[in-house]
TORKOL-4160 file (C-alpha; in steps of 0.2 Angstrom, whole numbers, padded with zeros to 4 digits, m for minus):
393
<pt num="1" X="m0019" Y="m0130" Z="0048"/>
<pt num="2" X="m0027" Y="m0144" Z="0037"/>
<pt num="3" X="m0014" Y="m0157" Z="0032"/>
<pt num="4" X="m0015" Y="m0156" Z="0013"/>
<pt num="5" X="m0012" Y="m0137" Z="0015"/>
<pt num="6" X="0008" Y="m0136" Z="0013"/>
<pt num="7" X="0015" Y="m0116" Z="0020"/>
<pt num="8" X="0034" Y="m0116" Z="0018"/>
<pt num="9" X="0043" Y="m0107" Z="0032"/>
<pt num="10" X="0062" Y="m0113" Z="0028"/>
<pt num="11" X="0073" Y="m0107" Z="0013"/>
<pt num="12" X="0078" Y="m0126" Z="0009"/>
<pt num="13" X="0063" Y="m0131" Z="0005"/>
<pt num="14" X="0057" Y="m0115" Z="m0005"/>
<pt num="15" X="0072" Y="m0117" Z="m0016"/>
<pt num="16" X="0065" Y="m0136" Z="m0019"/>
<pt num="17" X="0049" Y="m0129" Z="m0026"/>
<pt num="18" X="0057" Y="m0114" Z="m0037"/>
<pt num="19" X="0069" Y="m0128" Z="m0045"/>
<pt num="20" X="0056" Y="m0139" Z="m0050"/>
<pt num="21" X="0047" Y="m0126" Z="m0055"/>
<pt num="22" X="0061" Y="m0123" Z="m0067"/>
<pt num="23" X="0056" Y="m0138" Z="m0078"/>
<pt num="24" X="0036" Y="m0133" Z="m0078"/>
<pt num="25" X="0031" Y="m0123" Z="m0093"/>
<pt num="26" X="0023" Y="m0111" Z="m0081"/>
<pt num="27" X="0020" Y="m0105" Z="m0063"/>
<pt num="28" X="0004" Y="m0096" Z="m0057"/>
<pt num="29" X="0008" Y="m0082" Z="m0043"/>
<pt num="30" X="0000" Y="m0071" Z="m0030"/>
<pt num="31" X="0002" Y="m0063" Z="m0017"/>
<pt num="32" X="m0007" Y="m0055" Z="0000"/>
<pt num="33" X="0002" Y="m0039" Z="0006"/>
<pt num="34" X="m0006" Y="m0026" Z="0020"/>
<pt num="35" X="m0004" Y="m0006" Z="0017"/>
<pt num="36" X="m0016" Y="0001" Z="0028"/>
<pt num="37" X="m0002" Y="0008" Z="0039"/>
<pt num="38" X="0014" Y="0008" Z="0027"/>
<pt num="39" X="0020" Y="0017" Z="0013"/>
<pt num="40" X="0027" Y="0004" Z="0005"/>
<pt num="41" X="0017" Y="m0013" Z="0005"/>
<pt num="42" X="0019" Y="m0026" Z="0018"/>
<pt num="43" X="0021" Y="m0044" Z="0011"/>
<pt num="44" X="0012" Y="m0056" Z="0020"/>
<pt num="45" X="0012" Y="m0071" Z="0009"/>
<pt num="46" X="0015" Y="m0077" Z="m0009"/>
<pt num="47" X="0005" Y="m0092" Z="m0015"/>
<pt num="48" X="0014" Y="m0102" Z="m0029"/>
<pt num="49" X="0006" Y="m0118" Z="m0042"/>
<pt num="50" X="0013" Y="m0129" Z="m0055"/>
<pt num="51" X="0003" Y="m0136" Z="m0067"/>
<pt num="52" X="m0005" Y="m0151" Z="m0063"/>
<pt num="53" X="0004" Y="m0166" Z="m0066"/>
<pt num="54" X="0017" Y="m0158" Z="m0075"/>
<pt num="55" X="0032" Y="m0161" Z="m0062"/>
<pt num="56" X="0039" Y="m0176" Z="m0050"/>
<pt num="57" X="0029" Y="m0174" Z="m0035"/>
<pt num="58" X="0033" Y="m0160" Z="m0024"/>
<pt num="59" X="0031" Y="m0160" Z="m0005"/>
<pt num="60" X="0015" Y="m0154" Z="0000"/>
<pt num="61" X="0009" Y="m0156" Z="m0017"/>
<pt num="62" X="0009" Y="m0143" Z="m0034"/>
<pt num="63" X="0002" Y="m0127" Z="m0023"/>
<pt num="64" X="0010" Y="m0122" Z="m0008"/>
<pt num="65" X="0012" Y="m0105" Z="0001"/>
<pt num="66" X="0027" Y="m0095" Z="0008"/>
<pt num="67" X="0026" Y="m0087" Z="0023"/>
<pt num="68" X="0039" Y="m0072" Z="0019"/>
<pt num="69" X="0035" Y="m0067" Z="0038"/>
<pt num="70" X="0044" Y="m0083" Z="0044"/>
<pt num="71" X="0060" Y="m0079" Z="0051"/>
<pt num="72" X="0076" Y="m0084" Z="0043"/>
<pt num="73" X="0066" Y="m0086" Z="0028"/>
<pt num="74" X="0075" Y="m0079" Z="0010"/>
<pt num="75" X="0066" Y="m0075" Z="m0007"/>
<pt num="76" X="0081" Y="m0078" Z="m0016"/>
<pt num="77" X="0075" Y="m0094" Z="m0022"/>
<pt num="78" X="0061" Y="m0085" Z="m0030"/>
<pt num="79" X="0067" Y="m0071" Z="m0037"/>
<pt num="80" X="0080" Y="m0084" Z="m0045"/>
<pt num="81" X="0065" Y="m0093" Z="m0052"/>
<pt num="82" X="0058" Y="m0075" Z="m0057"/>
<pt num="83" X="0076" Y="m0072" Z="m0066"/>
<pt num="84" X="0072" Y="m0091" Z="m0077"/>
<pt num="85" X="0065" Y="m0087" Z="m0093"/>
<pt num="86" X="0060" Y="m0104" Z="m0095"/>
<pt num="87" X="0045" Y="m0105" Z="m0084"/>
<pt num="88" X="0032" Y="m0092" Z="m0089"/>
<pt num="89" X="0025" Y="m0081" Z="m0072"/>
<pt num="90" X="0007" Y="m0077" Z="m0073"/>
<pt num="91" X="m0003" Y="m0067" Z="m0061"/>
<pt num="92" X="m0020" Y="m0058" Z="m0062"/>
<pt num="93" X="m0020" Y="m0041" Z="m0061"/>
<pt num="94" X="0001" Y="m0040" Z="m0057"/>
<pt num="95" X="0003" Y="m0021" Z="m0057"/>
<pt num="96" X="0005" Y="m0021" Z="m0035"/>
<pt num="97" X="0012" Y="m0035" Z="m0035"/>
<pt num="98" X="0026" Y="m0032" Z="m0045"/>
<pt num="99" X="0029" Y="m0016" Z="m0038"/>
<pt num="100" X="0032" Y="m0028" Z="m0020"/>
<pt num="101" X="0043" Y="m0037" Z="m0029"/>
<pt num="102" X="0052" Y="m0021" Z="m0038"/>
<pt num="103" X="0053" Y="m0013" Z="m0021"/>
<pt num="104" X="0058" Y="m0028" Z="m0013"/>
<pt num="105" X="0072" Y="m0036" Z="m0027"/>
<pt num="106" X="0071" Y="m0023" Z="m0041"/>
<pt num="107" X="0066" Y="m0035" Z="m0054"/>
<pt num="108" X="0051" Y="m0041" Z="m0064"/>
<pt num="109" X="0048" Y="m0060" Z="m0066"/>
<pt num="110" X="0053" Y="m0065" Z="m0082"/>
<pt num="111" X="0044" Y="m0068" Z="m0095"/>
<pt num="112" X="0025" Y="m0062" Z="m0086"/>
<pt num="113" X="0007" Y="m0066" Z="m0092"/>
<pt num="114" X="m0006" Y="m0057" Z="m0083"/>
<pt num="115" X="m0023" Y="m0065" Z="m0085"/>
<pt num="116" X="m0032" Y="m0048" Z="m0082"/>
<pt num="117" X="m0024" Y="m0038" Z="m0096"/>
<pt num="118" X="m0024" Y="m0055" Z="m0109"/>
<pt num="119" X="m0046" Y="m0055" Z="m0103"/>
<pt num="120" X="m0047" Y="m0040" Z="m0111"/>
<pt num="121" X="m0038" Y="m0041" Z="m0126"/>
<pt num="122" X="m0048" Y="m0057" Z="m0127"/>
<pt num="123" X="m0066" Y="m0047" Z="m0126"/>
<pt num="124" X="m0070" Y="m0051" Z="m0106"/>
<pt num="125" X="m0074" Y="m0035" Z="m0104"/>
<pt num="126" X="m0064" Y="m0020" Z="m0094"/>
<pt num="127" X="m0052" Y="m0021" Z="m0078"/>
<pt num="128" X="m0063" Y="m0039" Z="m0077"/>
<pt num="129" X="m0060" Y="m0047" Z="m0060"/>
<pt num="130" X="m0053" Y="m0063" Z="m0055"/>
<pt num="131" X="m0070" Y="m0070" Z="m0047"/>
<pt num="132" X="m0078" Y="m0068" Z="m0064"/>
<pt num="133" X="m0066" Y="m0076" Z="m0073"/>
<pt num="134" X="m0066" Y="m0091" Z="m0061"/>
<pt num="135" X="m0084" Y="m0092" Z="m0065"/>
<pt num="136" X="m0083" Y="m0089" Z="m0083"/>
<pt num="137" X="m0069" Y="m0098" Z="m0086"/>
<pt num="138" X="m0063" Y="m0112" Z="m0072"/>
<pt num="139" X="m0084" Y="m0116" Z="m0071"/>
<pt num="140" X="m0081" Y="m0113" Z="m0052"/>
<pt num="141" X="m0083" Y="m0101" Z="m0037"/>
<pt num="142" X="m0074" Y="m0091" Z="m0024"/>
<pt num="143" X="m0076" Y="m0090" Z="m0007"/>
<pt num="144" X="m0070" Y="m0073" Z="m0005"/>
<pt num="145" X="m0076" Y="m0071" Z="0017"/>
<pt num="146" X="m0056" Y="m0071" Z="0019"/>
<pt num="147" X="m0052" Y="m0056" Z="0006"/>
<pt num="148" X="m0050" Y="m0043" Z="0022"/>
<pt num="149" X="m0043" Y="m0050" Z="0035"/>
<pt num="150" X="m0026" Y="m0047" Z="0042"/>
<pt num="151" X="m0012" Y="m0058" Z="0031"/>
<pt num="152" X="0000" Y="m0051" Z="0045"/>
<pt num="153" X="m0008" Y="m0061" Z="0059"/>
<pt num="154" X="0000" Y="m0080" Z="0065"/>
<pt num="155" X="m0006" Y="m0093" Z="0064"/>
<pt num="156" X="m0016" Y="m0092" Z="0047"/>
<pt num="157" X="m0033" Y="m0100" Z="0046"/>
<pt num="158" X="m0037" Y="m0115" Z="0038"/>
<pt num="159" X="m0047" Y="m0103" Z="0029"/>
<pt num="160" X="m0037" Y="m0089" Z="0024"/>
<pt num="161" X="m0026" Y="m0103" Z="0018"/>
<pt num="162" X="m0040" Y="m0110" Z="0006"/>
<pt num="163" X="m0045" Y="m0095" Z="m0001"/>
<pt num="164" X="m0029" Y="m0089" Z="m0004"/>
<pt num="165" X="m0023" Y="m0106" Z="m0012"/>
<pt num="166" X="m0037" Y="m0103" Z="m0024"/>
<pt num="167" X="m0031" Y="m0088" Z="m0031"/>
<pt num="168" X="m0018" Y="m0098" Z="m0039"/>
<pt num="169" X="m0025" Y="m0116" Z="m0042"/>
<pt num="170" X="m0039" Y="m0110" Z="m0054"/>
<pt num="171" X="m0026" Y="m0096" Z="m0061"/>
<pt num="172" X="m0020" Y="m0111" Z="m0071"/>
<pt num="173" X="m0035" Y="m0114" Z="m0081"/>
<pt num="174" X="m0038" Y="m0095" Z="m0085"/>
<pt num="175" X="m0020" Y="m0096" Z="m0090"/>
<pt num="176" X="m0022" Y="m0110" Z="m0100"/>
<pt num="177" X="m0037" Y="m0105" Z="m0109"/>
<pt num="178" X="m0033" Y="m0087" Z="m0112"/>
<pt num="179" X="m0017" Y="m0092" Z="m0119"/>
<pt num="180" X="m0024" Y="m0102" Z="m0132"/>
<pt num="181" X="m0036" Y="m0090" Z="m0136"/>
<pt num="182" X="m0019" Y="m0077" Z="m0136"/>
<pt num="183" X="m0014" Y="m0089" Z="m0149"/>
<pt num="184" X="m0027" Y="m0091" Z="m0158"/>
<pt num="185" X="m0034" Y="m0075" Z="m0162"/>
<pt num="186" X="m0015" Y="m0072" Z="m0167"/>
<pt num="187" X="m0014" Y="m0057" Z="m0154"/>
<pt num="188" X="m0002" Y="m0061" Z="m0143"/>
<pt num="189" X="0009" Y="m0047" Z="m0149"/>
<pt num="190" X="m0005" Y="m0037" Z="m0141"/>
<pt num="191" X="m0001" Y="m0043" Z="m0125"/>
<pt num="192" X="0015" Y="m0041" Z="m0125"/>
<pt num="193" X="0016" Y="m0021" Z="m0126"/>
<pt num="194" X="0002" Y="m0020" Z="m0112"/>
<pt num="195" X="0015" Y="m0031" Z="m0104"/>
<pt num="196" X="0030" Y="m0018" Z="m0107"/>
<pt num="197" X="0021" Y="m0006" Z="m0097"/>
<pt num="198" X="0019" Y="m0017" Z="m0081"/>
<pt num="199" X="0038" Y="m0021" Z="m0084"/>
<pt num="200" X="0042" Y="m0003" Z="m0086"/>
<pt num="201" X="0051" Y="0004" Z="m0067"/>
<pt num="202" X="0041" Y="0020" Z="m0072"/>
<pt num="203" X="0028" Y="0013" Z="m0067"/>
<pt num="204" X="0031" Y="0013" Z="m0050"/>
<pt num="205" X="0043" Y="0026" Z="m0047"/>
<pt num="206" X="0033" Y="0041" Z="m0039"/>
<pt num="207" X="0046" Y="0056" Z="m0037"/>
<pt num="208" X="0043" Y="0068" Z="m0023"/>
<pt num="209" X="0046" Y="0083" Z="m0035"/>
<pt num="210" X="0032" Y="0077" Z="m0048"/>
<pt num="211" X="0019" Y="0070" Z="m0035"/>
<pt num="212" X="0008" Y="0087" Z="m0035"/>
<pt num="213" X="0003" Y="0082" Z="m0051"/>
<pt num="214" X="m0008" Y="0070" Z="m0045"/>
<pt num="215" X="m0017" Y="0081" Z="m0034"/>
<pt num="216" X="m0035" Y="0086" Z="m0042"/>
<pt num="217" X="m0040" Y="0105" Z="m0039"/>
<pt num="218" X="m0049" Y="0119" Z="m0047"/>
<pt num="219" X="m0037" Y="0133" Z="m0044"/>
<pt num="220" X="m0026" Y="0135" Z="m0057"/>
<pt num="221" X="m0015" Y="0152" Z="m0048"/>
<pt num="222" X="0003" Y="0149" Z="m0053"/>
<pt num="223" X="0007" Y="0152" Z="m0036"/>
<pt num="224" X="m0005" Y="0141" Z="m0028"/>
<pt num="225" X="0001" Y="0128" Z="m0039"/>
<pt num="226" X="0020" Y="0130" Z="m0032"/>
<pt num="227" X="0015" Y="0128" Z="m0015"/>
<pt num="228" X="0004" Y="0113" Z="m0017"/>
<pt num="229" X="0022" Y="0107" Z="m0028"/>
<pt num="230" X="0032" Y="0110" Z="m0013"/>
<pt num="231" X="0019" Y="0102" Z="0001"/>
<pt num="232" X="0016" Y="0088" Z="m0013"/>
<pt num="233" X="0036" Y="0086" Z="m0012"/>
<pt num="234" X="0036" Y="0084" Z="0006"/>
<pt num="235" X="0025" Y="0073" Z="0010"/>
<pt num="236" X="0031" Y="0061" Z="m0004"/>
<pt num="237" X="0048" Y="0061" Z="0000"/>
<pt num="238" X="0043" Y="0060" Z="0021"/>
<pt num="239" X="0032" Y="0047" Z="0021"/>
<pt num="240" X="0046" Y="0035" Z="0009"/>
<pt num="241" X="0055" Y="0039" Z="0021"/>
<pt num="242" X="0046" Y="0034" Z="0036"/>
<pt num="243" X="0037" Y="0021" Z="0027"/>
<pt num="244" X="0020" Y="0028" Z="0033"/>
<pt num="245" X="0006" Y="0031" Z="0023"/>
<pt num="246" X="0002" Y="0049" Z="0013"/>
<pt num="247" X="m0013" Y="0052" Z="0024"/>
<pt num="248" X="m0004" Y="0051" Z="0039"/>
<pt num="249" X="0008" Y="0066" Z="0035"/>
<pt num="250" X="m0006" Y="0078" Z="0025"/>
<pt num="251" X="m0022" Y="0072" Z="0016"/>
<pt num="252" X="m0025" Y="0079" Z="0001"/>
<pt num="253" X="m0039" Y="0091" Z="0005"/>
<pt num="254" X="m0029" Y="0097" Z="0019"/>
<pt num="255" X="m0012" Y="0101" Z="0007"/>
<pt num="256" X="m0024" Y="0111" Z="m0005"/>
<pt num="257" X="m0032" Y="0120" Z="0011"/>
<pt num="258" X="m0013" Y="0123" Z="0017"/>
<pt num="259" X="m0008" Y="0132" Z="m0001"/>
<pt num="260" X="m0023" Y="0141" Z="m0002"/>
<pt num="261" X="m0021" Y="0149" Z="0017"/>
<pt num="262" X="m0002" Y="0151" Z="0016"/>
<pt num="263" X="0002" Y="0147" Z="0037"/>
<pt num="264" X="0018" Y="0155" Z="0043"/>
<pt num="265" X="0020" Y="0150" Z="0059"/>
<pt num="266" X="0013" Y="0133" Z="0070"/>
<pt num="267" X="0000" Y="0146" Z="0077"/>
<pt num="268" X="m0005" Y="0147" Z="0058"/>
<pt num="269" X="m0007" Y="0129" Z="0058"/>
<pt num="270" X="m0017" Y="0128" Z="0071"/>
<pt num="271" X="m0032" Y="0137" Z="0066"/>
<pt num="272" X="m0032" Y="0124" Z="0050"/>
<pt num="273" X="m0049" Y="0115" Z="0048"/>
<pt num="274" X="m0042" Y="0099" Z="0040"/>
<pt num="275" X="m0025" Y="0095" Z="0048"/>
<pt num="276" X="m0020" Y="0082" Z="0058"/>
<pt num="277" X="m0016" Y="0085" Z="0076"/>
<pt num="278" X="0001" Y="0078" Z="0072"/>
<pt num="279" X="0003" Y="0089" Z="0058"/>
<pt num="280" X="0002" Y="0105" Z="0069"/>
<pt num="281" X="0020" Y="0102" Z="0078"/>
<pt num="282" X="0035" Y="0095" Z="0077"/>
<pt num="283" X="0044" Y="0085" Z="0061"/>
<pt num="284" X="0027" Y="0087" Z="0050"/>
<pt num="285" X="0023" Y="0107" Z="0055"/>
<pt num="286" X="0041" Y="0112" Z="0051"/>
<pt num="287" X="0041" Y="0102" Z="0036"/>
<pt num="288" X="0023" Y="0111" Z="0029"/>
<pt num="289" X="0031" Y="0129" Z="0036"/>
<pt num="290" X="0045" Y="0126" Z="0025"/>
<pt num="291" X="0037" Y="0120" Z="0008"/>
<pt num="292" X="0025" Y="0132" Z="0011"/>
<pt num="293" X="0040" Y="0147" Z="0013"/>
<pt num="294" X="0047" Y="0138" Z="m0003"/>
<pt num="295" X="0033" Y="0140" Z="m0013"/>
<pt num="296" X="0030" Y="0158" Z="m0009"/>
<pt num="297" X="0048" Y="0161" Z="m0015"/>
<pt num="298" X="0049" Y="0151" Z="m0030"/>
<pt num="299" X="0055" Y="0159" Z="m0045"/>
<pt num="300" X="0050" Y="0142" Z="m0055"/>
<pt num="301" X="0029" Y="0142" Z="m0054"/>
<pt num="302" X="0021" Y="0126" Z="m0063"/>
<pt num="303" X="0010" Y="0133" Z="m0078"/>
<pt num="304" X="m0007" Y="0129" Z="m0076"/>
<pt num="305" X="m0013" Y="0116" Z="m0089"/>
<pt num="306" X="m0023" Y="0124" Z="m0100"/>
<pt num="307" X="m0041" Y="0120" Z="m0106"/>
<pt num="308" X="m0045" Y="0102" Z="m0110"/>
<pt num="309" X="m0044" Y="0094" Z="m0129"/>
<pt num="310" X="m0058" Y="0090" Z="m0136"/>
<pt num="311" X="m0071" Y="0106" Z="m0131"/>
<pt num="312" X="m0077" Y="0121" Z="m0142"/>
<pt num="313" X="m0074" Y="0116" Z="m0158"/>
<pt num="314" X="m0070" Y="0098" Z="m0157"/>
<pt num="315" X="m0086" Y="0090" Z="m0149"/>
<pt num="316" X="m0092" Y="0084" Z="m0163"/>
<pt num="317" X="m0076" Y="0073" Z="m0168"/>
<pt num="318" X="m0075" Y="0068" Z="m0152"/>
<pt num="319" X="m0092" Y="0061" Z="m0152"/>
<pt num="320" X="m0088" Y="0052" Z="m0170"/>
<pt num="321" X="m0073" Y="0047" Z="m0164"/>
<pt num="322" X="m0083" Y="0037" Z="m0149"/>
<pt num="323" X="m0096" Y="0028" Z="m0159"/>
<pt num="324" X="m0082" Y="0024" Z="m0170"/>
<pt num="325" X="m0071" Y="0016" Z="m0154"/>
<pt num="326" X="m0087" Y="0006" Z="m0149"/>
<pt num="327" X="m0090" Y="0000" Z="m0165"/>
<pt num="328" X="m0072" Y="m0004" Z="m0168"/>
<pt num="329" X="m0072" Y="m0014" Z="m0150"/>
<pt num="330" X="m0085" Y="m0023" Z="m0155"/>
<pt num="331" X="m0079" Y="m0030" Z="m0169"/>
<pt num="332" X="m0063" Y="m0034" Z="m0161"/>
<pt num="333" X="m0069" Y="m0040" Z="m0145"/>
<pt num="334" X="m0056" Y="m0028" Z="m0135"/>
<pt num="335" X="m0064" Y="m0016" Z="m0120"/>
<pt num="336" X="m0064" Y="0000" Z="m0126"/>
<pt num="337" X="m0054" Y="0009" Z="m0113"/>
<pt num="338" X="m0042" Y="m0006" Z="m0116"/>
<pt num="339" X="m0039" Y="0002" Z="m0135"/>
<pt num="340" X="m0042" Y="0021" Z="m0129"/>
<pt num="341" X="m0046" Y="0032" Z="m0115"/>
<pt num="342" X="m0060" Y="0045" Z="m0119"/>
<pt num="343" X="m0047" Y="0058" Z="m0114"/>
<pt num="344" X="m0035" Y="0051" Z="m0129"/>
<pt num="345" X="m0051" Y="0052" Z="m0139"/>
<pt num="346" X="m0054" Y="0069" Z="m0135"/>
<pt num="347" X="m0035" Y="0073" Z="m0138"/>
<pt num="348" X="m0035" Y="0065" Z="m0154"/>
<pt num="349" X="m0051" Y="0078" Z="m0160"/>
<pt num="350" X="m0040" Y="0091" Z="m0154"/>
<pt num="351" X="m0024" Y="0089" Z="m0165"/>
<pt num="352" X="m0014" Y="0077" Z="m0156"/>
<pt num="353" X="m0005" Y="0062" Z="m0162"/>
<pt num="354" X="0009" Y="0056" Z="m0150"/>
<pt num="355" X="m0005" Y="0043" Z="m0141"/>
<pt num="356" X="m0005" Y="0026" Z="m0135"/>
<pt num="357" X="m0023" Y="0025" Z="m0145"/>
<pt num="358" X="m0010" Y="0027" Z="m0162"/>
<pt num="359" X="0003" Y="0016" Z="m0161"/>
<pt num="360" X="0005" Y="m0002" Z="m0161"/>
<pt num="361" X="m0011" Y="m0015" Z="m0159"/>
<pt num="362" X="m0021" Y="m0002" Z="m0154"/>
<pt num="363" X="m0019" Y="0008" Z="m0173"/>
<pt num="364" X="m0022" Y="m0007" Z="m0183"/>
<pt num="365" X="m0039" Y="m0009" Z="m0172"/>
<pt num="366" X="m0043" Y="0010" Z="m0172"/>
<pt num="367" X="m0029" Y="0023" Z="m0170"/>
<pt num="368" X="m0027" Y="0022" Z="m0192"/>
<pt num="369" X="m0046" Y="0024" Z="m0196"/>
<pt num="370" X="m0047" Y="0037" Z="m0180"/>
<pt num="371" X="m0035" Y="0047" Z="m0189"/>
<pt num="372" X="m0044" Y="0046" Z="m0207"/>
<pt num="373" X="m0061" Y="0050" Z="m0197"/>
<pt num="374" X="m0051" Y="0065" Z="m0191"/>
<pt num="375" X="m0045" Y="0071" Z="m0208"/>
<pt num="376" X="m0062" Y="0069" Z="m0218"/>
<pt num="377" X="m0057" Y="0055" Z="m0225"/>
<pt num="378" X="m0069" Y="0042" Z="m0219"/>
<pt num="379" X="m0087" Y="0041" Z="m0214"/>
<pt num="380" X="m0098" Y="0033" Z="m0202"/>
<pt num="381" X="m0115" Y="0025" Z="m0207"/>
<pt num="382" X="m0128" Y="0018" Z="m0199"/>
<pt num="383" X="m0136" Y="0002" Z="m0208"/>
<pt num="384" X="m0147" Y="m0012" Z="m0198"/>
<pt num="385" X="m0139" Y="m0005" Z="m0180"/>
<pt num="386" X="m0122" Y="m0008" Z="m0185"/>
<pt num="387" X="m0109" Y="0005" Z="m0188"/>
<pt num="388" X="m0101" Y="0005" Z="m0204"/>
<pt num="389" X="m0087" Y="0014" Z="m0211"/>
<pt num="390" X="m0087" Y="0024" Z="m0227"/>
<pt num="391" X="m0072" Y="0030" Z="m0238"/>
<pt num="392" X="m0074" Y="0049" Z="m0244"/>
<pt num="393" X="m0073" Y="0054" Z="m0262"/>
C-alpha cells in the first residue's frame, strides 16, 4: 500500500479522525459495500475527507479509509460523528448508503447534503453521476478500472485504494460549489425536502406483506394476485432472514409462473420451467406449497389496480401538462423528473391532487400553474420557440 494512503484498522485512531472532524465545517463520505450474495449489504470500506486545510493535521493526512472488515474495529466513532450536528455529512447519491448505515446503526447522519439530488436542483441534469460532476465541476477525471472489483478481498490494491479515495477528495469541491450555488439561487429549502425523503426509515423498510406490490405482471385475477401476495411474502421475510438475496429463494418470473400454476405438492414443483433446483425441496418447496395453500384460501384478495390516469379522456391534458413541465424546467433549470414523474403528470390530468408534483418547491415551480392548466384557467402559447403561458378570460 502506498505510503501516503492512510486505511485505519484500530478503533483509537478512527475515533481521532471523527473528533477532529467535529471542528470541520463538513465531512465528505462514501462507502464500497458488496451484495451480489446478501440480502442485506456487505460493508467493505468507508472513505472519510476533511476539507483541505481546515483542521490540525491529521495522521495519514485529511482523507483516510476504514476498513470496517478489520477485526476489533467499532463504527461507534462514526456514528458519534454522524449524531454531531455541527459538521455537515455529504455524499453523492446516499440512498444505499444510508440504508447500510440504518441497517447497521438505525440512524441517518446528521445534518446530510447529497451532491446528486443538490445537481439536480441546480440544473445538472437527471439522476447525474459522479464522474460527470468531477469533470464538470472538480475540472478532473476518474479512473473508474477498480469500480467492480471485490471490496471484501485483503489486502486492498494500491489501486482500489486510489480510486476509492477519490470518490471523497473531489466530493469536496462539488460540495463546495453546489452549496454556493444552493445558496445563491435561494433554493436550499429545495433540497432539504428531497433530503427528508432520504432520512425518512420508509424508505428502506421493505415489509414481507407489501413486497407483491413491486412485482410487475399482466394478470390482474384477484386470486392470482393473492398468491403472488403470499409467495411475495415468503420470500421477503426468508431471504431477511437468511440474509441471501431474492433471487436465490424465487425469481420473479418464477413466483408469477408458481401463482399462475398453483403446485400442490413437490411433484408439482418439479415440472416448473423456471425454479431453482433448490427451490423444489426442502425449506424453500415447503415455504412456496404453503403460500401458495394460503393464497388459494384467502378470504382477503388484493383488488386489482384499475386502469391508469391519464388515458381516454385525459390524453390531451396530459400532453399539455408535459410541454408545460419542460418549459417550466427550463426556466428553472430543475430536471424534469426531479419536479414530476410523467405518471404524476398523468394522475394530475386524471383528477388527482395529493402529489409530490403539488406541494412544496415543486408547486411554486409547476404544481400551481399544472393545476390552473388543469382548470382552464391558463394557456400555453407558442412564440419564437418558447413556451409561454397565457391567463384565461
Amino acid at each position: 500500500m502506498s505510503d501516503d494512503i492512510t486505511i485505519i484498522t484500530r478503533t483509537e485512531d478512527l475515533a481521532l479522525f471523527c473528533e477532529t472532524a467535529k471542528s470541520a465545517p463538513y465531512v465528505t463520505v462514501d462507502t464500497e459495500f458488496l451484495r451480489e450474495r446478501t440480502y442485506w449489504s456487505k460493508l467493505c470500506l468507508i472513505q472519510l475527507a476533511l476539507p483541505p486545510a481546515s483542521t490540525p493535521k491529521m495522521p495519514g493526512g485529511e482523507a483516510v479509509l476504514v476498513d470496517p472488515l478489520a477485526e476489533g474495529l467499532s463504527l461507534a466513532p462514526l456514528y458519534d460523528l454522524f449524531r454531531h450536528t455541527g459538521t455537515v455529512k455529504v455524499f453523492h447519491a446516499a440512498r444505499q448508503d444510508l440504508e447500510i448505515f440504518f441497517h447497521d446503526a438505525g440512524l441517518f447522519p446528521q445534518p446530510l447534503f447529497d451532491t446528486q439530488v443538490a445537481a439536480m436542483v441546480c440544473g445538472f441534469g437527471e439522476q447525474v453521476g459522479y464522474e460527470t460532476l468531477v469533470r464538470k465541476i472538480a475540472k478532473a477525471n476518474l479512473d473508474k478500472s477498480s469500480r467492480f472489483t471485490d471490496w471484501s478481498r485483503r489486502p486492498l490494491s494500491d489501486a482500489q485504494a486510489a480510486y476509492a479515495l477519490a470518490d471523497v477528495t473531489h466530493l469536496r469541491v462539488i460540495y463546495e460549489f453546489l452549496s454556493a450555488e444552493l445558496r445563491k439561487n435561494n433554493r436550499e429549502s429545495w433540497l432539504a425536502e428531497e433530503i427528508a425523503v432520504l432520512e425518512d426509515p420508509e424508505t428502506y423498510i421493505t415489509r414481507p406483506e407489501e413486497a407483491w406490490q413491486k412485482i410487475r405482471t399482466r394478470t390482474n385475477s384477484p386470486r392470482f394476485l393473492a398468491i403472488l401476495r403470499e409467495l411475495a411474502r415468503f420470500r421477503e421475510a426468508y431471504a431477511q432472514d437468511r440474509d441471501i438475496p431474492r433471487s436465490r429463494v424465487l425469481k420473479d418470473d418464477a413466483m408469477i409462473e408458481v401463482a399462475s400454476t398453483k403446485p400442490l405438492t413437490e411433484a408439482d414443483l418439479g415440472r416448473s420451467r423456471l425454479l431453482l433446483r433448490e427451490a423444489r425441496k426442502g425449506d424453500i418447496a415447503n415455504g412456496i406449497l404453503a403460500a401458495v395453500k394460503a393464497g388459494v384460501e384467502s378470504k382477503d384478495l388484493p383488488q386489482p389496480k384499475g386502469d391508469e390516469p391519464g388515458r381516454p379522456g385525459n390524453a390531451a391534458l396530459s400532453d399539455l401538462l408535459r410541454v408545460l413541465l419542460k418549459a417550466k424546467a427550463d426556466v428553472s433549470g430543475v430536471a424534469p423528473k426531479l419536479i414530476a414523474s410523467s405518471a404524476e403528470l398523468d394522475a394530475i390530468a386524471s383528477g388527482e391532487r395529493d402529489l409530490p408534483a403539488l406541494k412544496g418547491w415543486r408547486a411554486e415551480v409547476f404544481g400551481n400553474d399544472a393545476l390552473r392548466l388543469a382548470n382552464g384557467e391558463i394557456a400555453l402559447s407558442a412564440k419564437g420557440g418558447a413556451v409561454r403561458v397565457v391567463t384565461v378570460g
